[in-house]
N, C-alpha and C positions, 0 to 999 in steps of 0.2 A: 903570161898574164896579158889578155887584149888594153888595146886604148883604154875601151870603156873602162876596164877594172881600174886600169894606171888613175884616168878621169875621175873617178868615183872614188879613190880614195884619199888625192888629191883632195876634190871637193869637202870630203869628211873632217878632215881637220884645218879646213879655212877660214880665214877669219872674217870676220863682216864685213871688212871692205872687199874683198874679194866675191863673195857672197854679192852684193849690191852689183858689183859688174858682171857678175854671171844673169846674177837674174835681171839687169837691162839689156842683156845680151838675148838669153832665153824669151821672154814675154816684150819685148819693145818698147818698155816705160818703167817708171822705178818702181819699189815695191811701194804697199801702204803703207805710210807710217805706223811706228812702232811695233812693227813687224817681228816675233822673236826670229834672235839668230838659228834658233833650231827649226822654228817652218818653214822659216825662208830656205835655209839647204834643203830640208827635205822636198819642198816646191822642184827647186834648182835639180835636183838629182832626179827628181821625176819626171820630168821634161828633156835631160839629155837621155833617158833610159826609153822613154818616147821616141824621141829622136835618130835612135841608134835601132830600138828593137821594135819597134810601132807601138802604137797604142791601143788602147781599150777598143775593141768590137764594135762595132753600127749600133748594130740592137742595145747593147749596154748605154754605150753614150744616149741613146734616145730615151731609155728607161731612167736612167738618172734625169736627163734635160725634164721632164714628164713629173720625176718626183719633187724637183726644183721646181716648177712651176706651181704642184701641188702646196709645198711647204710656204714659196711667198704670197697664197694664197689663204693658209692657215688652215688645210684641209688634208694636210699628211697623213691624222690619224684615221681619214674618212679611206685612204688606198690600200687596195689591195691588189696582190699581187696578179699580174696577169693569169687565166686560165688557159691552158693547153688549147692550142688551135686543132680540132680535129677534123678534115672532110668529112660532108655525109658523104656514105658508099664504104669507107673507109674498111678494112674488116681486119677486127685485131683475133689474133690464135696464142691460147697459152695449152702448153700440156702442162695437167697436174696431176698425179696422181697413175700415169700410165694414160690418160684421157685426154685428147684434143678438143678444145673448148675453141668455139667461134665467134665473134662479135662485131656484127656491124654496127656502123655509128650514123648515126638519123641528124636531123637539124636541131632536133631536140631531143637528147637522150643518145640510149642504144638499145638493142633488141639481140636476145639471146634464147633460143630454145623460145623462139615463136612471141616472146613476153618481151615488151619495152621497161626499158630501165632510167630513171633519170641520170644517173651515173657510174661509173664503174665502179665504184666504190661497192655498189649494193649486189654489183654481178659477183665480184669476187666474194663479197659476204655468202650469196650461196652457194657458190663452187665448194669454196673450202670448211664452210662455215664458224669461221673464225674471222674477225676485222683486220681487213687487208686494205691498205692505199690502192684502190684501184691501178692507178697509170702506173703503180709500179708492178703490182700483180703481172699486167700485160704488160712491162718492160718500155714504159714511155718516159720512164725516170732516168734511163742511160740515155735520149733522144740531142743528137750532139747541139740543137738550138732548142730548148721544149716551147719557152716565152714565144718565139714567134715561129714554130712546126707548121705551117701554115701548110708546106707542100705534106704532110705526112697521107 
């Protein structure tokens, strides 16, 4: 068993005075009042787990900061999720069917068998003719950052 786990179970069954000195330890000030003893650990263990194994991603943390800023705005319901960053030039290939399929991607849209498309979504509707998630047809759904693909 590492520290962390010893730490973290430790912390599990602590009581709230200890709790309170964790987390003026953790964060540099006390918590909010009336705080339950269950958030407050759960805080506390999320921050040594931080601490020990890093934290949440760039992109993430910005995406959240973004939606926080949204929400104390009162405009949450108005966000929507980032869209796929794709180059023009860009040329995505799927085989289907025995058949390689080519598509490059413009500033607006994409173009396939000589015809502009507004999205992928509509390319793969006639490839296969059945409705298909474009980005995932052409495999942008595995893409290890898709929100900010920007180098794709």
């Amino acid at each position: 068993m590492s520290c962390l786990d010893e730490r973290l179970l430790e912390l599990e069954i602590a009581l709230r005075a200890l709790l309170l000195e964790e987390w003026k330890l953790a964060f540099k000030k006390p918590p909010p009042k009336n705080l339950s003893t269950k958030l407050m650990r759960r805080a506390v263990v999320y921050e040594l787990q931080v601490k020990h194994l890093g934290g949440l991603p760039v992109s993430v943390r910005k995406r959240l900061r973004e939606i926080s800023l949204h929400d104390q705005q009162g405009l949450v319901t108005d966000l929507k999720p980032p869209k796929p960053q794709i180059k023009p030039g860009t040329k995505l290939l799927r085989e289907w069917n025995g058949r390689t399929y080519e598509v490059e991607a413009l500033d607006v849209g994409f173009v396939w068998n000589g015809v502009t498309y507004k999205s992928l979504s509509s390319i793969a509707r006639a490839i296969t003719g059945a409705h298909w998630s474009g980005p995932r047809f052409f495999g942008l759904q595995s893409a290890p950052d898709l929100q900010s693909a920007t180098d794709l």
